[in-house]
N, C-alpha and C positions, 0 to 999 in steps of 0.2 A: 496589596502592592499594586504598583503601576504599570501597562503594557499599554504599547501602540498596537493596535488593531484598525480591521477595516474591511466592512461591509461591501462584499464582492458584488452584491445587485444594485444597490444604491450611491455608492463609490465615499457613503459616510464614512470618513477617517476621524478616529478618536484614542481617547486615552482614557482606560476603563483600569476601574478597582474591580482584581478579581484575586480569587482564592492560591495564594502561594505554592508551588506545583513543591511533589514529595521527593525524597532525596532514596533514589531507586538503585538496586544492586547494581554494580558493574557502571558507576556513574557518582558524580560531585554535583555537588548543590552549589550554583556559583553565584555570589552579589555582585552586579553588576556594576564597576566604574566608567566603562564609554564602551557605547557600542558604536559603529560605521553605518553611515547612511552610504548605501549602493546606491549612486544618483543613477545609475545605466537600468539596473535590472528592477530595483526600488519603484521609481520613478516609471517604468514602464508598466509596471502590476498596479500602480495608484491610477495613472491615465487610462489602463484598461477596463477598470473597476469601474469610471466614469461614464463609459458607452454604454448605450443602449444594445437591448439582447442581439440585436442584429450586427451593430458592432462588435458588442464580445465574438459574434459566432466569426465574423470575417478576422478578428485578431487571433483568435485558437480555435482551428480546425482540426486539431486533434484532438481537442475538446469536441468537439462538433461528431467524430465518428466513433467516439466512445459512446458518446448517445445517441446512436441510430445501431450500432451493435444493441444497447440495453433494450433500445424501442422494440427490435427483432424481439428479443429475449422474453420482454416484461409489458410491451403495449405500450401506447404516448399516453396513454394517460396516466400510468404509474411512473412511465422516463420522465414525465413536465413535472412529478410531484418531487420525482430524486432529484432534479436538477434546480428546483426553483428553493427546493430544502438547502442544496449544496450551498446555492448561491447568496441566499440572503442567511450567512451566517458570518459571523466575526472570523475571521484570517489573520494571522498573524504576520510583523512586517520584519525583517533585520536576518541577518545571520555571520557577524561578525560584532566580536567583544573581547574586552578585557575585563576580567573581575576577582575577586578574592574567594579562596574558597573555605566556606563557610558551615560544610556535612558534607564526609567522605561514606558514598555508601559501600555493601562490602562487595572484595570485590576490585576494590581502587586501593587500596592500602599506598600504593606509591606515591599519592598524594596526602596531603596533611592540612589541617586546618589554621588557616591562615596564608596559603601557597597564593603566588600572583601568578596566574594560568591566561592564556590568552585561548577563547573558544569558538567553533565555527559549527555551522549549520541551520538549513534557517525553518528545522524545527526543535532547536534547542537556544541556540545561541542570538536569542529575539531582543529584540527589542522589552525589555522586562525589566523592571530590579533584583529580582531573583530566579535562574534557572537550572535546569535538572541537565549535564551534559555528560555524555557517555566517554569514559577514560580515551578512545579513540579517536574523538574529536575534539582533546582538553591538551596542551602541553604547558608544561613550566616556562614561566620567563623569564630570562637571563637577568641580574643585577646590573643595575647600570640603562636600561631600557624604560622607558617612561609608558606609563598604564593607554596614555592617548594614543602615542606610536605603534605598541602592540597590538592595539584594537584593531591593527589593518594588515592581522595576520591572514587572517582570511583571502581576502582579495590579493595578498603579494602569493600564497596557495596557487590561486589560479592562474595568476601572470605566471611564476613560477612553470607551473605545469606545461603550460604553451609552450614556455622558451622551451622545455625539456621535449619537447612533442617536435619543435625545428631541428633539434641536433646541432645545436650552436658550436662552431669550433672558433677557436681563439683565429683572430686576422682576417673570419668571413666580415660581409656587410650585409644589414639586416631592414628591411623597409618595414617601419610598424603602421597600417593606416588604419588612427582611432586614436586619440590621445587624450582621451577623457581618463577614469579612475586607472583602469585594467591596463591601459594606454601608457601612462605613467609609468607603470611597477614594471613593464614588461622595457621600456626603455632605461629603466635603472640594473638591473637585471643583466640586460645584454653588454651595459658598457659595463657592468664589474666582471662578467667573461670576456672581455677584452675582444667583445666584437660592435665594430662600427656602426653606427645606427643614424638612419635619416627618418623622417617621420612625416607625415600628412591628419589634418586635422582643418574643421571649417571656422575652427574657434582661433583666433592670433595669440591670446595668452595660453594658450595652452601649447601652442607652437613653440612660444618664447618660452614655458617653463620646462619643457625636454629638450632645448637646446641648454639650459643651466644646469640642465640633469647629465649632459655628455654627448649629446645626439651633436650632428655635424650639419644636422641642416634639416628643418623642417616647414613645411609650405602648406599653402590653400591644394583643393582638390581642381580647384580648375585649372584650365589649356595651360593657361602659363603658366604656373605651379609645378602643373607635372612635365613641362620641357625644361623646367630647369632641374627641377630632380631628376630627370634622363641624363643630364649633363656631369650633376654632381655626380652621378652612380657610375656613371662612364668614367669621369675620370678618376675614383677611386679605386676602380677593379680592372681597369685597362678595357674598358667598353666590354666588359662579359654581362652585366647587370647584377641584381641584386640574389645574394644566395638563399637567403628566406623572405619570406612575405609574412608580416604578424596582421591577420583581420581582428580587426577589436573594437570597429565598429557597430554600430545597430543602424534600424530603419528599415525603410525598404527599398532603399535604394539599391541598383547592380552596380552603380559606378565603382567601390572597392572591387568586387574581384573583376572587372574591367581592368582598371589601372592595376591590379596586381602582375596581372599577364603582362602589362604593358612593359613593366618597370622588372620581374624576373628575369635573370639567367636563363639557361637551356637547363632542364632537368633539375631547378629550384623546388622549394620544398613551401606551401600556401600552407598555413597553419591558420585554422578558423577559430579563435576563442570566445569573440562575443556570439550575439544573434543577429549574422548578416545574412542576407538575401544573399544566395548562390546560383541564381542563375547561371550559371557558367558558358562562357563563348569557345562553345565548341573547336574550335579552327584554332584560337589562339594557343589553349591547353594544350590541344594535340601539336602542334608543329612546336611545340618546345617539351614538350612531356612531361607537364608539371606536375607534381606529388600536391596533392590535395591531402591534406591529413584536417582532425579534429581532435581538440584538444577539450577535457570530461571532466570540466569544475573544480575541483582541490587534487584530486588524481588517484590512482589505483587505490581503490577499498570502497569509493563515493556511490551511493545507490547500493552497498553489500550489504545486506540488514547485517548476516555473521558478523563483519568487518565491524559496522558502524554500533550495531546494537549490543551483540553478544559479546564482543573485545579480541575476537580472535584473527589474530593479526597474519600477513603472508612475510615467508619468509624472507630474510633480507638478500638470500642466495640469488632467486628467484625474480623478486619484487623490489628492487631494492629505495626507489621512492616511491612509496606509498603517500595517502593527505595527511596522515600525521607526521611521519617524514620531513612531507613538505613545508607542513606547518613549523615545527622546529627547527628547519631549516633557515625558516625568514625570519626567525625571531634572531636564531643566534646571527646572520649576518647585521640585523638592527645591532645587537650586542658591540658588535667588531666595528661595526660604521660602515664598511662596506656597500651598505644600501640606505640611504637616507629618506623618509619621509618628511617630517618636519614641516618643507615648503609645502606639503599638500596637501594639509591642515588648514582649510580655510575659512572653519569656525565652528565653535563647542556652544552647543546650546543646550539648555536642560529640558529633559522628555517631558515635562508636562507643556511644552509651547512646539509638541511634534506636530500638531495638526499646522499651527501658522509656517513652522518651517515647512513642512509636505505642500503648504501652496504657493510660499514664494519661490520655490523650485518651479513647481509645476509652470508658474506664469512668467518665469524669468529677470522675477525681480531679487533671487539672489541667487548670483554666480559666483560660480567656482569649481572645484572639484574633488575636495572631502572634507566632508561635514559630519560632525560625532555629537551625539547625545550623554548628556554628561546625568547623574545621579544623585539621590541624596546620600552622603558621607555618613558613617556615625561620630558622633561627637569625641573631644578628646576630655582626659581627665586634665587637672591642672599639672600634673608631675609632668604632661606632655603623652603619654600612654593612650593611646585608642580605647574607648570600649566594644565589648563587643555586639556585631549587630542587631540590629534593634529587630524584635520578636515580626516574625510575619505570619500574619493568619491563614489558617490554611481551611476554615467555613467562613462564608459570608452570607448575612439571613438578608436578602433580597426581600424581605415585607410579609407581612399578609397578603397576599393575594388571593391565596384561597382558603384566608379561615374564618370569613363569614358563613361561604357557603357550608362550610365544615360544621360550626358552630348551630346553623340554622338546622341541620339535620344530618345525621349519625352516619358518615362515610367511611370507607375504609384506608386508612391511608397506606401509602405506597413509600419506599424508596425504590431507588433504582442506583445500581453499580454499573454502568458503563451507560453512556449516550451517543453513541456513533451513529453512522450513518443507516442501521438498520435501525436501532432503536427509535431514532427521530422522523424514521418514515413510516415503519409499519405498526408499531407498539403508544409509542406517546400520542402520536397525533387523536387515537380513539380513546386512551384513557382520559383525554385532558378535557373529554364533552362530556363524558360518562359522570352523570352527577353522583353515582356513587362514592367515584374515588377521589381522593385527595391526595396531589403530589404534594409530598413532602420534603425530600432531601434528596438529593443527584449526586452521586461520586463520580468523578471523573479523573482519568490520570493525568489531561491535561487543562489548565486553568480556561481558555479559551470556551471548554465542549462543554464546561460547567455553566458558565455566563449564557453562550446561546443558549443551553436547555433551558434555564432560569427566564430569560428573554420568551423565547416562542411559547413556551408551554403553562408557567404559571409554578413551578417549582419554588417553595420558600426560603431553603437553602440552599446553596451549591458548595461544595466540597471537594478537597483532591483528597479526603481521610474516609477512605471504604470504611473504616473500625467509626466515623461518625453515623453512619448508615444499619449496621448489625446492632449498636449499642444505644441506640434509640428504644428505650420505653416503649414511645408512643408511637412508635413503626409498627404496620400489622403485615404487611407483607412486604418482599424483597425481591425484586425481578433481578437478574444477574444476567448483564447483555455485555459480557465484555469478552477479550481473544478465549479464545475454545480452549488451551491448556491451562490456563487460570479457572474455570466453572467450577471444577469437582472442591478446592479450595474454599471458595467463595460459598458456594453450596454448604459445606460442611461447619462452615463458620458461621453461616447466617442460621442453620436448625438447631445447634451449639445454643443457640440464643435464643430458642424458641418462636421462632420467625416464619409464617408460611415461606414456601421460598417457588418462582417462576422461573426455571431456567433456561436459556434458549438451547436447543440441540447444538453439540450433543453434551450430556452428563459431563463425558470424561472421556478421555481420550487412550486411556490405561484399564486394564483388568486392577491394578492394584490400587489406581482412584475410585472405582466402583467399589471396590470390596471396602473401601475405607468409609464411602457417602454410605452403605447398607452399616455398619458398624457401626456410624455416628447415629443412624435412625434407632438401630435395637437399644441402643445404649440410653440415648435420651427420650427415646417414645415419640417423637416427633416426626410424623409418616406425613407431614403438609408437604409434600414436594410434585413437583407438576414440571414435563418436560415440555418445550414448545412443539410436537407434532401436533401441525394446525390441519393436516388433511383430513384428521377425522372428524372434523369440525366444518367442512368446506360443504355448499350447497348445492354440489355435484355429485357431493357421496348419499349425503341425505334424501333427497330429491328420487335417484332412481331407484332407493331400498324397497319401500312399499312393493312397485312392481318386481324386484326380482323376487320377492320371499313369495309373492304369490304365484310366481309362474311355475311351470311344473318342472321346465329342464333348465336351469339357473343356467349361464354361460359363464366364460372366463374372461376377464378384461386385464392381458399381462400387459406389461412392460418392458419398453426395449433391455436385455444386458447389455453389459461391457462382454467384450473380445477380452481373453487372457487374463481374468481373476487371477489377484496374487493368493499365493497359500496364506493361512491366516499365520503361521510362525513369520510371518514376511513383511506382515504389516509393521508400519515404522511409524509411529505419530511425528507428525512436524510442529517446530513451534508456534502457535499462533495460529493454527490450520488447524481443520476438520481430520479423523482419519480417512482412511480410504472407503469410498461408495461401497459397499455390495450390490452384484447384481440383485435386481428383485423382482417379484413372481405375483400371481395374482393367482386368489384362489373366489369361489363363489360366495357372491357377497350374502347369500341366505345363509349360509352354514360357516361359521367360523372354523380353523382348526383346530386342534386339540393341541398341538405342536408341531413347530416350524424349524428345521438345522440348516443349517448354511455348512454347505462342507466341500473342500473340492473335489472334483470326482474321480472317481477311480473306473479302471475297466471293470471290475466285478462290482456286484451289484453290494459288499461288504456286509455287515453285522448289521439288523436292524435299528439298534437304536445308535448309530453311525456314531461311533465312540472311534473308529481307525477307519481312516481312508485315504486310499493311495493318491498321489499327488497329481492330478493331470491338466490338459489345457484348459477344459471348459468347465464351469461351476456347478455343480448339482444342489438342487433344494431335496430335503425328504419331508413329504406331509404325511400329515395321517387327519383324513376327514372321520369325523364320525358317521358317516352314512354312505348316500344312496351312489355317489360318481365321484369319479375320478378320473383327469385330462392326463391323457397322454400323447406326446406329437401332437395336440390340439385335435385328437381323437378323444370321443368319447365311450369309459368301458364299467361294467358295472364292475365296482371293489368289493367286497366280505368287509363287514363289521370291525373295524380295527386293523385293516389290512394297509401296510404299507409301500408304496412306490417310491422309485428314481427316478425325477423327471430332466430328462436333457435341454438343453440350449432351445430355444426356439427355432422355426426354421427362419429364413430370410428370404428366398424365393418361395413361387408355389409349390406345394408339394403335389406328389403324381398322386393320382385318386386309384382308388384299387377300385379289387370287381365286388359285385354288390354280397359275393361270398365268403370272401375273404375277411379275414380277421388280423388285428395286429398284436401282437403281443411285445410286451419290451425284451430289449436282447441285453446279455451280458456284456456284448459287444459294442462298446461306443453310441456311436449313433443310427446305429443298425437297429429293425427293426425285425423282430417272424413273422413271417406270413403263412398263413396255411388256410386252406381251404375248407371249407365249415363240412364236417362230417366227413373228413379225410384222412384223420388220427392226426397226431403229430406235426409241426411245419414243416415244409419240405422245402424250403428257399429262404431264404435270408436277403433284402435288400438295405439301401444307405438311404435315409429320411434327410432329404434336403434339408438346410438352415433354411429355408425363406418360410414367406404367410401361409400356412397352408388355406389352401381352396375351398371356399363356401359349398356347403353340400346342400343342392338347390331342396332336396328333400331330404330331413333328416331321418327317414327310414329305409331311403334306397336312395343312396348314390350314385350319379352317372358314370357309365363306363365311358373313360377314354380310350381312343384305338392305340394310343401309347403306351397305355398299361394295361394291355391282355394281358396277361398269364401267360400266353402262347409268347410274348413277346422276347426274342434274346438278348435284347438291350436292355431289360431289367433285371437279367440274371445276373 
């Protein structure tokens, strides 16, 4: 099928054949009949696409300190490989459409095949012939409403949403400044609540086409412009001024919310819906008290994964327009006539000629203000009857590219089940030198991540069909890099099939996925499974072993915990997330353990093979070394053959050094420790083992005394 895309480093916009995306639970598979060109937001992501990195970075600097957070995190030299991976990959453009729907997945049952739905979101609802969109973001549309009309549900959403963000009351007057797409809807809108609307805009036909829309008067943004809209506003409200301000401008100009101030009432209400520059003039806000509000794309649910992915809706008590709401909303007013698009329709052209349209916008050589990409249709029979739509592929074999080298000498081939953004930075980039292996086929769930893998890496097939990946023959192994509650799945399907399989951490997210991935192994003998823990692989671990197995008193090299470990009955996997860290502990790297429990801790020191243990704040590990030592409080004490410990929290400040007599033993009590004096019987005091580093003991056979921690002292009793 066909999709507008477009290379975010190089600013190439084109129209690529990629693999048909799958029709997923809780979602409709929709053929696409017109989709909406966003000439505002559209049009801003194609020109920014065209700068240079130094321009992107002055266009998105929130882009800019996401990547100096990672640089912190990961180094610049792994942030310039995430970032230049990001960049020079195909993006998808649109998110507004009308289409037929063509596979209801389960889940949707309230749709049906053949339903005319109008669809938003602009990572479902693209620019595409055929897309995957979640019940949430899909509504029926009324008979009577034309498929072109509906396509601009989306954007009357967002107008929508604004007007509902001012608090429109019937016989206010309303100053919209921006009269391009958003501009329009949001002044058709306000005259069907029967409130007055004047407008400002640098373009004259777009002046003149919201004055035939209802508006009473709309001008240029300069001197004279805005003294005669001071006059008009005056004398429609009795010289109070305007009761809302709609920003639906871009650029970077401050002159909107300037002349917003200028042209508001006292205690008026500035509603922001496009992306304007807010500088705001301090003096002027305040001596009228203006209500600055922002209005958040289609409206309540927008950015909820629950909402938008999962389908679970807020109540109408509550919530009562939400973006599907609103979406329904504009549709049924098209239905009624109440809101007329029609005039702002100002030409349908078919998606294979998006790149020449995407540049006569760019350069101004074709004006107007909504432009729709139209589709290929299926053909009719002669009775007049539609058939139905014509088959889309969901692999595309992108070539030989690597099956000479394959051919030439005996490789092992790969698929791979997900290519994101770990995948394509830390995983493919070293497979795709390594003359051993041969990428083979990429499953992806969305058609875009398939293409770039196939692009950068040399992939022969790209796929949104995982079952084209497990039921490959001639696959020899299967890496599984896709969301963490899907692996255990993926996993058990691909050994099912006799498949080595590489899974990234973690397994599974459940006791009852584990128990099922161990089932599938006993059952089918297929023990090829490898989980991605890459530290024990790292040349940090390697590197110091020689030296510690030979040295006589190994040391410990722990790791910070977390504060407040949840009990494990507590832990909640999320969807698409990792579960929750445990703290973790470092034991000497010469001596493996024997076994390792993670349990929380209790005040008594409980049953040794820590089957029950009471609930408390801080975490306990129990080991059992085979030999010679064992750390306590980052004390060192000789253990018995099999002998096991409690060890507590770390400290976090220094801990007090005792006297060169003293001895510590672990206490029953928290994080207390015994202290007793060597050849004294018994402890005879009890003190509290700081959380901090404890203190390097200049000599590990005799420790200095501090005058802080005599014995003698009463501040340590």
């Amino acid at each position: 099928m066909k999709q507008v895309a477009q290379n975010y480093r190089s600013g190439e916009l084109v129209v690529l054949d990629v693999p048909a995306p799958a029709c997923k639970p809780g979602g409709v598979l929709v053929r696409t009949l017109y989709s909406l060109i966003s000439t505002g937001t559209e049009l801003m992501k194609v020109t920014e696409a065209r700068l240079s990195l130094l321009g992107k970075a002055r266009a998105r600097p929130d882009q800019v300190r996401k990547a100096l957070d990672s640089m912190a995190q990961q180094g610049p030299v792994a942030t310039y490989k995430k970032a230049i991976n990001t960049l020079d990959s195909y993006t998808p453009l649109g998110y507004s459409l009308c289409g037929v729907v063509v596979e209801v997945g389960p889940g949707a049952e309230e749709f049906a095949i053949g339903d005319l739905v109008a669809a938003a979101g602009n990572e479902f609802a693209l620019h595409a012939e055929l897309n995957w969109v979640p019940t949430n973001l899909c509504v029926p549309v009324p008979e009577g409403v034309a498929p072109e009309h509906a396509a601009f549900a989306t954007v009357g959403a967002i107008a929508m949403q604004g007007v509902r963000r001012g608090e429109a009351e019937l016989g206010e007057l309303a100053c919209v400044i921006g009269l391009g797409l958003i501009g329009q809807l949001v002044v058709r809108l306000l005259v069907a609540s029967g409130v007055r609307v004047v407008g400002v805009d640098t373009v004259a036909e777009r002046c003149r086409l919201a004055e035939q829309a209802g508006a009473i008067a709309c001008v240029g943004p300069d001197a004279e412009g805005a003294a005669y809209l001071e006059e008009v506003i005056g004398a429609a409200t009795g010289g109070l001024g305007a009761d809302q301000i709609y920003l639906a401008a871009g650029g970077d100009s401050n002159g909107p919310v300037e002349l917003a101030a200028r042209l508001a009432r006292d205690r008026a209400r500035v509603v922001d819906i496009g992306k304007t520059k807010l500088d705001l003039p301090w003096n002027a806000y305040y001596e009228k008290e203006l209500d600055v509000r922002f209005s958040r794309s289609y409206g309540p649910g927008r950015y909820d994964d629950r909402y938008e992915l999962e389908g679970i809706d807020y109540p109408a008590g509550y919530v009562r327009w939400t973006e599907r709401r609103n979406l329904q909303c504009f549709v049924d007013l098209l239905a009624t006539g109440s809101v007329e698009v029609a005039s702002l329709v100002s030409g349908i052209r078919p998606v294979a000629e998006a790149t020449a349209v995407y540049g006569a916008l760019g350069d101004g050589s074709l004006r107007g203000v909504g432009f729709l990409f139209s589709y290929p249709q299926p053909k009719a029979h002669s009775n007049g009857s539609s058939v139905s739509s014509p088959p889309y592929a969901r692999t595309l074999h992108a070539g030989p590219s690597t099956t000479a080298r394959a051919a030439a000498t005996p490789t092992v081939r790969l698929g791979f089940i997900g290519a994101g953004s770990y995948a394509s930075s830390m995983l493919l980039p070293h497979l795709a030198k390594n003359p051993a292996a041969t990428l083979a086929t990429v499953a992806t769930t969305r058609s875009l991540s398939a293409v770039n893998a196939v692009r950068k890496f040399g992939f022969q097939t790209a796929t949104t069909d995982s079952a084209t990946v497990l039921a490959d023959p001639q696959i020899d192994a299967v890496f599984v890099v896709t969301r963490h509650h899907s692996h255990a799945e993926f996993v058990c399907r691909a050994l099912e099939q006799g498949k080595a399989v590489f899974v990234e951490k973690p397994l599974a997210l459940t006791r009852e996925d584990v128990d099922r991935v161990l089932e599938v192994v006993d059952r089918t003998g297929n023990d090829r499974l490898m989980v991605g823990f890459n530290r024990r692989f790292a040349p940090l671990v390697h590197r110091p072993a020689p030296t510690v197995r030979n040295a006589r008193g190994a040391g410990e090299c722990p790791l910070p915990r977390q504060r407040r470990a949840p009990r494990l009955d507590q832990l909640v996997p999320q969807r698409g997330a990792g579960g929750i860290a445990f703290p973790r502990r470092g034991w000497p790297l010469h001596r493996h353990p024997q076994r390792v429990d993670r349990a929380p801790a209790g005040r008594g020191r409980g049953p040794p093979d820590g089957e029950r243990a009471r609930p408390a704040r801080h975490p306990a590990v129990r080991r059992r070394l085979p030999g010679d030592h064992h750390l306590c409080h980052r004390r060192r004490q000789p253990v018995p053959e099999g002998d096991a410990r409690r060890v507590r929290g770390w400290p976090q400040r220094p801990a007090r050094q005792l006297h060169p007599r003293d001895r510590v033993e672990p206490s029953r009590q928290g994080h207390q420790a015994l202290v007793c004096r060597a050849g004294q019987g018994p402890a005879r005091r009890a003190c509290r083992v700081p959380r901090g580093r404890a203190a390097r003991r200049p000599d590990a056979d005799r420790p200095r005394l501090d005058r802080r921690d005599d014995p003698g002292d009463d501040r340590d009793r």
